[in-house]
LUMLUMTI-680076 format. One line per 3 residues: number of its first residue (from 1); for each residue x, y, z of C-alpha. Coordinates in nm, 4 decimals, always signed. Layout:
N
NUM) X:Y:Z ~ ...
This chain:
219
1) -0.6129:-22.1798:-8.0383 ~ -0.7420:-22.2510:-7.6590 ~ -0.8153:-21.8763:-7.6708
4) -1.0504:-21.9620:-8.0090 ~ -1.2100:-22.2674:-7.8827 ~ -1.3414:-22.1120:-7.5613
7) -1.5103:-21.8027:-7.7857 ~ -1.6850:-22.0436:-7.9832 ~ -1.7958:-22.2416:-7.6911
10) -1.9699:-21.9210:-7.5562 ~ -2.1822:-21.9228:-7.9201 ~ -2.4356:-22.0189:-7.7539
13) -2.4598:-21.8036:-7.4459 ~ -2.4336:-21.5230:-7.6234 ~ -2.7084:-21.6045:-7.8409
16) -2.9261:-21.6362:-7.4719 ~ -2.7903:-21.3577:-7.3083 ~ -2.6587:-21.5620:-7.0762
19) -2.2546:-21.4032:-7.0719 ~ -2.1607:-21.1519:-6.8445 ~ -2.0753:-20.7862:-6.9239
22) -1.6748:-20.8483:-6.9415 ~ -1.7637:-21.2158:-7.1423 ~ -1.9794:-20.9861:-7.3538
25) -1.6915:-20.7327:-7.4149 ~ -1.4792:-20.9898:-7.4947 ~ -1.6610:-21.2067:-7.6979
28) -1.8058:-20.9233:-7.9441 ~ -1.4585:-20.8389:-8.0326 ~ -1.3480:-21.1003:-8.1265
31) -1.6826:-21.1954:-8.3325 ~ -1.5725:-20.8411:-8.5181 ~ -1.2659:-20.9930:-8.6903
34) -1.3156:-21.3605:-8.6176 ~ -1.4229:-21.5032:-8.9721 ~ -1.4528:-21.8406:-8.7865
37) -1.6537:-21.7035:-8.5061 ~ -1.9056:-21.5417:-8.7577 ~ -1.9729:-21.8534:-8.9187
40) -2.0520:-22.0058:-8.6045 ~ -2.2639:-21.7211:-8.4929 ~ -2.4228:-21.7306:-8.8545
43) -2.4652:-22.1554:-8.8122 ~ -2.6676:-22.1151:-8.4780 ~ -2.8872:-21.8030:-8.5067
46) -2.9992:-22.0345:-8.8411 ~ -3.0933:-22.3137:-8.6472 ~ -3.2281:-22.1329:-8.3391
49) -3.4668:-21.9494:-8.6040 ~ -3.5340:-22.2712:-8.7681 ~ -3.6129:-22.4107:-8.4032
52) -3.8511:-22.1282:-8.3217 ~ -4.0458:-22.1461:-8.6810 ~ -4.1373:-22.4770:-8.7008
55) -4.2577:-22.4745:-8.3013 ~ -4.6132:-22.6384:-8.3282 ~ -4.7501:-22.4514:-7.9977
58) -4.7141:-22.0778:-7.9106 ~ -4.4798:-22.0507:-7.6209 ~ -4.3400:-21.7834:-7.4245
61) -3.9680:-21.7696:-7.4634 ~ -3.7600:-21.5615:-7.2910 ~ -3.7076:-21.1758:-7.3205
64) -3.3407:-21.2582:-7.3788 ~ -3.3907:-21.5111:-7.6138 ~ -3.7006:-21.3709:-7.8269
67) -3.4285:-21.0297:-7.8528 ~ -3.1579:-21.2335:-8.0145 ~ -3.3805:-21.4816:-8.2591
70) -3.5836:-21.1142:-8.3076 ~ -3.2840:-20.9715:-8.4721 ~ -3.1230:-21.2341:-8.6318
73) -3.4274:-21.2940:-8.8653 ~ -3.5387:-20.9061:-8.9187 ~ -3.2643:-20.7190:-8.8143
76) -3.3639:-20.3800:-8.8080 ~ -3.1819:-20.0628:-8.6028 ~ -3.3407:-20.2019:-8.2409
79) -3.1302:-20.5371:-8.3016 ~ -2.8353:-20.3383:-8.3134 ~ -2.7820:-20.2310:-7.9531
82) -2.5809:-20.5280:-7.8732 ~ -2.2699:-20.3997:-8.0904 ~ -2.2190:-20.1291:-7.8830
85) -1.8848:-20.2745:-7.6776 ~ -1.8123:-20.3471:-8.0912 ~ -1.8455:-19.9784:-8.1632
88) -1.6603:-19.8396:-7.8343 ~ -1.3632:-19.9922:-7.9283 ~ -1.4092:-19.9092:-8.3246
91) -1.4422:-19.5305:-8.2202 ~ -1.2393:-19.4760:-7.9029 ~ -1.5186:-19.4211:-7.6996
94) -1.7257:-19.5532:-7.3996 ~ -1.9929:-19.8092:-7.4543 ~ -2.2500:-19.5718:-7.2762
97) -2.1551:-19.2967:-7.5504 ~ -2.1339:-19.5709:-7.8268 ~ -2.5082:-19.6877:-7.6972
100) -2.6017:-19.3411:-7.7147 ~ -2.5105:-19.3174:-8.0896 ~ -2.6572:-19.6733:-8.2127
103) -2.9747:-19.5054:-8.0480 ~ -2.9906:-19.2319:-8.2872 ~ -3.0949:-19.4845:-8.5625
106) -3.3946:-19.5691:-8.4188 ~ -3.5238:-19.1849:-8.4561 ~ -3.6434:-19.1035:-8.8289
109) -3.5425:-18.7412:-8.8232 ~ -3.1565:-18.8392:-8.7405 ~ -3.1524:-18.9556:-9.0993
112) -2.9999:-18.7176:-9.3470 ~ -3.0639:-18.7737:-9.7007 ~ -2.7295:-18.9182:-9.8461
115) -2.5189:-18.8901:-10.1380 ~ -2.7720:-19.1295:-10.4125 ~ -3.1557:-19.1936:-10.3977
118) -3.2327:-19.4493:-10.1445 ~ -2.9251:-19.3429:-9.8492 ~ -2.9147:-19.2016:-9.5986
121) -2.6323:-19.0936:-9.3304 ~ -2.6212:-19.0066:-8.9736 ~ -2.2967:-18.7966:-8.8984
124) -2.1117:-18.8754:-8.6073 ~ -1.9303:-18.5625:-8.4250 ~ -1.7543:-18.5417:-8.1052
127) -1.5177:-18.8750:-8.0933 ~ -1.2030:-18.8644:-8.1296 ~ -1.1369:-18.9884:-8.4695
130) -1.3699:-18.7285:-8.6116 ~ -1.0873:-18.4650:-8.6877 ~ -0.9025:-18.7159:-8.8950
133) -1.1950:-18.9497:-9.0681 ~ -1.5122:-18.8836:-9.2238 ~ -1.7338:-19.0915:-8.9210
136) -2.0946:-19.1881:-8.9397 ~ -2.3837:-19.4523:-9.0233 ~ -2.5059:-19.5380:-9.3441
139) -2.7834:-19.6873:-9.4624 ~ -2.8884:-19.8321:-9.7858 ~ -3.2456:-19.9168:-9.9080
142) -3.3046:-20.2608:-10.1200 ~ -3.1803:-20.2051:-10.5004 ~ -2.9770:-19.8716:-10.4281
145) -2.5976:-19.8408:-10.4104 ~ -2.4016:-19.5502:-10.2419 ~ -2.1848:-19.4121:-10.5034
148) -1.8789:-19.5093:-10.6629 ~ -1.5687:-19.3207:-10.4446 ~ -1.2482:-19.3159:-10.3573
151) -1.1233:-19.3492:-10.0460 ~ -0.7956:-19.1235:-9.9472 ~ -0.7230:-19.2968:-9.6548
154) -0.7898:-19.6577:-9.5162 ~ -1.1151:-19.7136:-9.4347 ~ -1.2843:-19.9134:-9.1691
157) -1.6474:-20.0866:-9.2145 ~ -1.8847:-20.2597:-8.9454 ~ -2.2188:-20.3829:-9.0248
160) -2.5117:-20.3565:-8.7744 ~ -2.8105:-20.4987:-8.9808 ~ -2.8524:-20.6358:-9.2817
163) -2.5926:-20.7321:-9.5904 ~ -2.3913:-20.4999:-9.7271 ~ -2.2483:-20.5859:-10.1314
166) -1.9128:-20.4730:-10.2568 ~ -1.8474:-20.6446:-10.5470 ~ -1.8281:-20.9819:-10.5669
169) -1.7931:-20.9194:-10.1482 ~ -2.0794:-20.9638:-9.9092 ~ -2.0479:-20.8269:-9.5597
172) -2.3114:-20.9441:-9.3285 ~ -2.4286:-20.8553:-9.0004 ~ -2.1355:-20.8399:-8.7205
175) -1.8380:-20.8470:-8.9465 ~ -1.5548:-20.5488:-8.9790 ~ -1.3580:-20.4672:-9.3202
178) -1.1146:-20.3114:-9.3879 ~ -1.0119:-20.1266:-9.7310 ~ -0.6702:-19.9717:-9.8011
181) -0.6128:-19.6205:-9.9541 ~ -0.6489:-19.5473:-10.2977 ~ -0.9515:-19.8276:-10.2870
184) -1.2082:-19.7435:-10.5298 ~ -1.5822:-19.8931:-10.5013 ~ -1.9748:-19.9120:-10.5444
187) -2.1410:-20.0591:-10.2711 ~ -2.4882:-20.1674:-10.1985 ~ -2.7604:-20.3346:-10.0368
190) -2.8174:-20.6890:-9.9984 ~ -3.1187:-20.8795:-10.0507 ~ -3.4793:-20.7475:-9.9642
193) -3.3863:-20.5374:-9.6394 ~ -3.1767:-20.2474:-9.5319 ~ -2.8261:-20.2336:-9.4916
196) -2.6980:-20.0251:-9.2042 ~ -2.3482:-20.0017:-9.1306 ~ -2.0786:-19.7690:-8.9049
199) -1.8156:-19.5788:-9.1625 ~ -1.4826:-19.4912:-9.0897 ~ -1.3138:-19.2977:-9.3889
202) -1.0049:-19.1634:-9.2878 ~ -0.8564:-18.8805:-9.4581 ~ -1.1870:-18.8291:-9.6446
205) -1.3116:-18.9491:-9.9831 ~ -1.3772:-18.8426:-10.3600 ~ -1.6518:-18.8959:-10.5692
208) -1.4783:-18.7900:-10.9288 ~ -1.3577:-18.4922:-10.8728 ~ -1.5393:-18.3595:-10.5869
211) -1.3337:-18.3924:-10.2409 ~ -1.4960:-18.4587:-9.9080 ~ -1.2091:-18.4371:-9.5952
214) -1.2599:-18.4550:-9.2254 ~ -1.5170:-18.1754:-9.1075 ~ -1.6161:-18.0734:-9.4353
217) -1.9384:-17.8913:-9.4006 ~ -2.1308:-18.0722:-9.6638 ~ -2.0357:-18.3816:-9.4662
């Protein structure tokens, strides 16, 4: 509980930029499976926004600050460089490599045309879960879906921009799922904006009939 109450007293200073890189660390993982902790981030990027909208002059605010309000109200594959400490521990990797990879989304020709008409993939080689999980980013366009699979292994999802819909779920920005194996789905985009979001499929998935495992070529 103590250990609770002092991450959500740090809301704020995270929003500013104002923790340090260990406070950072610490704070984004525990915003990745902290439902409480994403409310509260959700509460007070709202009001900051709010805040900065209805400001009657034009001010200056700061480069930290303009970043976080920035990509809380448009969050597009810039605002997602602050999930990298997120994304290290996800993958098993350093945050400089995991920084290198959430820079890849910010180049058009990374994007690989993916599996329905409006997604696209980035594969992710070289990590170590990549011999046992299917590992990338996907993104979604507004009104598309990724196609109904099955997963043959658990799989792990983290959002870096925008909503993601499965089902009756909705996954926003920051927050880690989890699905079990045998889990069968259709997921899609959100609202008016693209969905981006770091895939973990372990043991590979199936779309009908059609099998696609751990360094499968047509992955």
């Amino acid at each position: 509980m103590t250990q609770k109450k002092d991450m959500l007293s740090r809301v704020d200073d995270w929003l500013l930029g104002a923790l340090t890189d260990d406070e950072l660390t610490e704070f984004e993982a525990a915003l990745a499976h902290d439902q409480d902790l994403q409310e509260a981030v959700a509460l007070a990027e709202e009001a900051l926004a709010a805040t900065w909208i209805a400001m009657s002059e034009p001010v200056a605010p700061a480069p930290s600050l303009f970043e976080r309000i920035s990509a809380s109200i448009q969050p597009t594959s810039s605002g997602v460089m602050g999930f990298a400490s997120t994304l290290a521990q996800l993958l098993t990797i350093t945050t400089e490599h995991a920084s290198n990879l959430l820079k890849l989304l910010q180049d058009p020709d990374e994007w690989l045309p993916g599996p329905g008409p409006g997604t696209h993939l980035v594969h992710i080689d070289g990590v170590p879960l990549s011999s046992q999980a299917i590992v990338g980013f996907v993104k979604i366009e507004p009104g598309h879906h990724f196609p109904e699979h099955t997963h043959e292994g658990e799989e792990h999802t983290f959002v870096l921009s925008g909503t993601l819909k499965d089902g009756d779920n909705l996954i926003h920005r920051g927050q880690h799922d989890i699905l079990s194996k045998g889990s069968e789905h259709l997921i899609g985009a959100h609202g008016d904006e693209d969905v981006i979001y770091l895939t973990i499929a372990h043991c590979g998935i199936r779309f009908g009939e059609f099998f696609i495992g751990p360094g499968d070529p047509e992955v």
